[in-house]
C-alpha positions in Angstrom: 114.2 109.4 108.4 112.6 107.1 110.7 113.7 107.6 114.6 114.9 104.8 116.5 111.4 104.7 118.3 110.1 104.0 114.8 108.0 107.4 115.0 108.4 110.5 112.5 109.8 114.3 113.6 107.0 117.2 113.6 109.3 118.6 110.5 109.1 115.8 108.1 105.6 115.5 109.0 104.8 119.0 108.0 107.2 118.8 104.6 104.6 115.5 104.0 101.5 117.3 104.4 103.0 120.3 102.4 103.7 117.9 99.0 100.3 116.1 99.6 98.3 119.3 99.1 100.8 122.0 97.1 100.3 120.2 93.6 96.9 120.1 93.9 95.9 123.1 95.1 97.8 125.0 92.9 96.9 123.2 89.8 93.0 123.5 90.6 92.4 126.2 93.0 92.6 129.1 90.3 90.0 127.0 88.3 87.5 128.5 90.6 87.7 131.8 89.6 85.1 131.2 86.9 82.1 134.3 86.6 84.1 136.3 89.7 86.3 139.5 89.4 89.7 139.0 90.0 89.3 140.6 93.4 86.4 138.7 94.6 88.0 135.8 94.2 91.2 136.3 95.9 89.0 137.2 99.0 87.0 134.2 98.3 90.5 132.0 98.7 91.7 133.6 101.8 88.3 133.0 102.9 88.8 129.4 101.9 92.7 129.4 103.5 91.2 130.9 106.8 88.9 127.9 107.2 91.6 125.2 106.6 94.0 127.1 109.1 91.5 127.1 111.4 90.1 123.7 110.4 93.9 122.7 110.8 94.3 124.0 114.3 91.0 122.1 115.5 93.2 119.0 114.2 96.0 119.3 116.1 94.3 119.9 119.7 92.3 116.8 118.8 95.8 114.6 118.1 96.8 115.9 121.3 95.3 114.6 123.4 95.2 110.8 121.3 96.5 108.5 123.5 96.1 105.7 121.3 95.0 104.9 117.4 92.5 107.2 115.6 89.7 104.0 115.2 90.4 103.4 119.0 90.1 107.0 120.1 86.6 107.2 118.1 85.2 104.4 119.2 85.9 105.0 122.7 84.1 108.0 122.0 81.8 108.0 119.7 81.4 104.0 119.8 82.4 101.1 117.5 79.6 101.6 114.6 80.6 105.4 114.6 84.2 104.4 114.3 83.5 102.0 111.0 81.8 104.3 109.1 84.4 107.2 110.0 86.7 104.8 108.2 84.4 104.4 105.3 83.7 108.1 104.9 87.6 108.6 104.7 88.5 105.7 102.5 86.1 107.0 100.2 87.8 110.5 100.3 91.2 109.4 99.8 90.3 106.9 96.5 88.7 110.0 94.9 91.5 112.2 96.0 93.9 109.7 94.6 91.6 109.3 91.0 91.6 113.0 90.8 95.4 113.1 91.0 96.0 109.9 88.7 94.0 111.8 86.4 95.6 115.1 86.8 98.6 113.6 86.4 98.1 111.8 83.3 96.4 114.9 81.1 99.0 117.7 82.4 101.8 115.0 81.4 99.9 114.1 77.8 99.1 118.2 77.4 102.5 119.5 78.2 105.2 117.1 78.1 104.3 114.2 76.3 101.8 114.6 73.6 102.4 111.9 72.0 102.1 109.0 75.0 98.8 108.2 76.0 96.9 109.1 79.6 96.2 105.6 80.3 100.2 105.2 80.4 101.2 108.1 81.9 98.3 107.0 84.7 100.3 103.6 84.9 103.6 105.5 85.5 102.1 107.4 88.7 100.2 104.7 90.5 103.3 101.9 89.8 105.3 105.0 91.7 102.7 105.3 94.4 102.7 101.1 94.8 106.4 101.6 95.4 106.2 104.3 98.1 103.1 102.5 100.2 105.4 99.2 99.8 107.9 100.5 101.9 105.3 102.4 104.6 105.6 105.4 106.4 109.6 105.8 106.5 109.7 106.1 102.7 106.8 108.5 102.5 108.9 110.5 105.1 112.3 110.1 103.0 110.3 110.6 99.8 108.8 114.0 101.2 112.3 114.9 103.0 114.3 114.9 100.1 111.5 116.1 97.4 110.5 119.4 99.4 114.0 121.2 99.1 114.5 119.9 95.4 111.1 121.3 94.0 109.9 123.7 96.3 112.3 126.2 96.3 113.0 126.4 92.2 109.0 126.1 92.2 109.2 129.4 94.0 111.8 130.6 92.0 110.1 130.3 89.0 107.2 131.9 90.8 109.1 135.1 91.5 110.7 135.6 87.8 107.3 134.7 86.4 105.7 137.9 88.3 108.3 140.5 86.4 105.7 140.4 83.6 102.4 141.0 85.5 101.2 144.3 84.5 100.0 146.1 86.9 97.0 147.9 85.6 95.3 144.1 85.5 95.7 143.9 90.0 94.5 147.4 90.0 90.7 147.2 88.3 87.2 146.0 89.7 86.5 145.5 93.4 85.8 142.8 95.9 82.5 142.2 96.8 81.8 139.4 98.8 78.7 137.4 97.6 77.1 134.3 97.3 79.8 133.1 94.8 82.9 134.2 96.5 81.5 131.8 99.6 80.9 128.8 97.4 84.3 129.4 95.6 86.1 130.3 99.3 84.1 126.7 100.4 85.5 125.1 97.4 89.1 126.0 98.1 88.3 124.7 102.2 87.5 121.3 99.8 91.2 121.3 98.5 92.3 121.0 102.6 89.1 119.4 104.3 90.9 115.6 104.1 93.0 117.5 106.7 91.2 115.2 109.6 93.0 111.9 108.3 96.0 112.7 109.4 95.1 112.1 112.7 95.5 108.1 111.2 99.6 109.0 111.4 98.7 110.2 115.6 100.8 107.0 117.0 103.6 107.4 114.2 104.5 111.4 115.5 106.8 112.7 117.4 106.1 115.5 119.8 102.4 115.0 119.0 101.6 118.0 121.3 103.2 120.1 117.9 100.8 119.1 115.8 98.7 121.5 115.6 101.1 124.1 114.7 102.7 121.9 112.1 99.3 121.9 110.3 98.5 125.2 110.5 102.3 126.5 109.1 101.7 123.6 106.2 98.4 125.5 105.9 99.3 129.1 105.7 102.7 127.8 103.5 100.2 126.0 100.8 97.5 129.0 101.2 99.8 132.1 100.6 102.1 130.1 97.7 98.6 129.7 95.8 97.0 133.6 96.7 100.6 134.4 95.1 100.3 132.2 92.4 96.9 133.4 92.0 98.0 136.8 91.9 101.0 136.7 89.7 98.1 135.1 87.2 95.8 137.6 87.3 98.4 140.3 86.7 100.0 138.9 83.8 96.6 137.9 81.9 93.6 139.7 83.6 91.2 138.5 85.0 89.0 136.9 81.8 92.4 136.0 80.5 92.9 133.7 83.4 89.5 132.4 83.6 89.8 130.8 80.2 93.3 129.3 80.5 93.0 125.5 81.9 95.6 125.2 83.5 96.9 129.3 84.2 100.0 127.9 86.7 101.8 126.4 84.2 101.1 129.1 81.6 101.9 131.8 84.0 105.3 129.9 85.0 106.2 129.6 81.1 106.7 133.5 81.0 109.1 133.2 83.3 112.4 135.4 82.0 115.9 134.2 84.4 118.2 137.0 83.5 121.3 135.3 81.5 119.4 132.1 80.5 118.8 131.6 76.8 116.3 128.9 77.9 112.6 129.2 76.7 110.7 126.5 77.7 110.6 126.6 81.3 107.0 125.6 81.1 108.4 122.2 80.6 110.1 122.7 83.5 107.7 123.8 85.7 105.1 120.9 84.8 107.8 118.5 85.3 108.5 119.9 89.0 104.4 120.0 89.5 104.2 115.9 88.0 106.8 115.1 90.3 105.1 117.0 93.3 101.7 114.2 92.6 103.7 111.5 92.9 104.4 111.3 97.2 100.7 113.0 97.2 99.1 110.0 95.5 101.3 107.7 97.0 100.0 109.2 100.5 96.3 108.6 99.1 97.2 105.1 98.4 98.8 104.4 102.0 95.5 105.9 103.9 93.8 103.4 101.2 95.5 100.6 102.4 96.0 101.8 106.6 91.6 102.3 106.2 91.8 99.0 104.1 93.6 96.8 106.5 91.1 98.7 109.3 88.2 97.9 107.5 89.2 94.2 106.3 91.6 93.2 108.7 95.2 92.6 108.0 94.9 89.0 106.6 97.7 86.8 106.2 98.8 88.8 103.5 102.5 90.2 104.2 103.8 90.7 101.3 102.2 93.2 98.4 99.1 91.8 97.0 97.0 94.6 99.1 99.5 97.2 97.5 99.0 96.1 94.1 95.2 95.6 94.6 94.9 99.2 96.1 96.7 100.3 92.7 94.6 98.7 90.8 91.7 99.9 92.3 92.6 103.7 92.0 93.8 102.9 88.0 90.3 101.4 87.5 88.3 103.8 88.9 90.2 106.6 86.9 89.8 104.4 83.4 86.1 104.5 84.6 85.8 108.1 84.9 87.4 108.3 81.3 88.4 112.5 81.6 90.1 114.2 83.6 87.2 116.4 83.5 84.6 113.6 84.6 87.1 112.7 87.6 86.8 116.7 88.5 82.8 116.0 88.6 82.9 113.1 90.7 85.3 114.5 92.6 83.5 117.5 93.9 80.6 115.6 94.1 81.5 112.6 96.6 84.4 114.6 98.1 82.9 118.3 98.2 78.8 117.6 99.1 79.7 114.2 101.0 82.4 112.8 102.8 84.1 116.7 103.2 81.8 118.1 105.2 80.7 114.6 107.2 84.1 114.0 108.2 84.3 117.6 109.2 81.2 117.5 111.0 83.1 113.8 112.9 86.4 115.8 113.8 84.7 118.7 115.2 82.2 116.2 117.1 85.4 114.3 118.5 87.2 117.7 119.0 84.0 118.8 121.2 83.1 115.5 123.3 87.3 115.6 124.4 86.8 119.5 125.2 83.9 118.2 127.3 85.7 115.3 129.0 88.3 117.5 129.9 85.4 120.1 131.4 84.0 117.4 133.5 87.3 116.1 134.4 
């Protein structure tokens, strides 16, 4: 909940940035495991994990020492023009982070739950629920997050650990990690799944403690990167390695082996895609608040109260992913314009602001 100085704790800020990035990470990560050993590309995701925990820590210092609102703190800075398109760059980020997970949403839903209901309606259901959590602002992203980390993490992991009784082990034992060219463009491919880590210096004025919060990101970090090496993992050993290359979606595969002692339940696949679907909803409801925060930043406020800009940010996410027609196109555009652009510019801005406060602080 909200404090009475209308600021959110360190703790429901870190169980928010764990349910932005846990669905997706987990859901795409071991996609990238395509023409790599099993071993190569487990090195090639702590590779990628190391640079978001350190990417995450370079965060925190810089929200630090914020005294005022991110667009203030840049301009000052870095100037006004500098400022704008830092905006830019980052509202374009989080509309093709928020496509990605509209579409996600809507062809794990069609592919394991409802077959028979199409995307384009199961797309509706997850941006009418993101509308509803932007309409009510931070403190129901914070309530949302609060009361969805206990209910789905934990059985998630649960499921996780019953799952990996039926990894053979013969499958983690063979082939050898090599680092290579491929295991650093897969471990810069995972950094991708974290590098929007920089707009949560947007949320700076709304934190309490802010001095925490670099050590909020990096535990949110190394909680997201060692669930998906074990994830990873518990794949690998129960299909091989070529056995988990060619499943689309090897999570939910791996988590429908799962045998609970005493349960004559079978179809816990169901269950564990219905935790996962639930997990994109606060995480594109979070792309669709920094949509409208960069909006309003961008545009101005207006005289518009009420929830016009909510339902035209909606909109706008829906018709971009109708426009990208796959969820396989959406993947494409998304590691185009998010993974060769706006990742490593805004990177390239936080460590810039990160280096010109170090700097300031030198001089004194």
């Amino acid at each position: 909940m909200i404090s009475e100085n209308q600021k959110i704790s360190q703790r429901q800020f870190g169980r928010m940035v764990v349910m932005d990035w846990l669905a997706k990470a987990a859901l795409l990560l071991p996609g990238f495991a395509e023409n790599e050993s099993g071993r190569s590309f487990i090195l090639s995701l702590i590779a990628g994990v190391s640079l978001a925990v350190a990417y995450a820590w370079v965060v925190g210092w810089t929200a630090r020492h914020m005294e005022q609102g991110m667009y203030a703190y840049t301009a000052e800075r870095l100037g006004g023009g500098c400022a704008k398109v830092l905006m830019l760059f980052y509202f374009c980020y989080a509309l093709m982070n928020s496509v990605l997970l509209v579409r996600l949403f809507g062809v794990v839903a069609q592919v394991f739950v409802l077959p028979e209901m199409s995307q384009s309606v199961l797309m509706a259901a997850v941006v009418l629920g993101g509308v509803y959590i932007i309409s009510g602002g931070l403190e129901v992203r914070a309530r949302v997050s609060e009361v969805l980390f206990s209910a789905l993490l934990y059985p998630l992991l649960f499921l996780l650990v019953c799952a990996a009784f039926s990894t053979e082990s013969g499958y983690l034992g063979t082939g050898r990690a090599e680092f290579s060219m491929q295991t650093a463009k897969h471990g810069l491919q995972t950094f991708i799944a974290f590098g929007g880590t920089g707009i949560f210096l947007f949320l700076g004025p709304s934190l309490n403690k802010r001095e925490n919060t670099g050590r909020t990101l990096v535990r949110a970090a190394i909680v997201t990167g060692v669930s998906v090496l074990a994830l990873c993992l518990a794949s690998i050993g129960s299909f091989g390695e070529s056995g988990m290359r060619a499943l689309p979606w090897p999570a939910i595969t791996l988590m429908s082996s799962a045998v609970i002692p005493g349960s004559f339940f079978q179809r816990w696949d169901v269950v564990f895609t219905g935790l996962m679907l639930a997990t994109l909803f606060p995480a594109v409801g979070a792309g669709m608040y920094y949509l409208k925060f960069l909006s309003e930043g961008l545009m101005g406020k207006g005289k518009n109260r009420g929830g016009g800009r909510n339902i035209g940010i909606g909109f706008l996410v829906y018709l971009f992913a109708l426009w990208c027609g796959t969820y396989d196109t959406a993947f494409r555009v998304f590691t185009v314009v998010n993974g060769y652009v706006c990742v490593p510019i805004l990177v390239i801005f936080t460590l810039t602001l990160a280096i010109v406060e170090c700097a300031g602080r030198r001089r004194g």
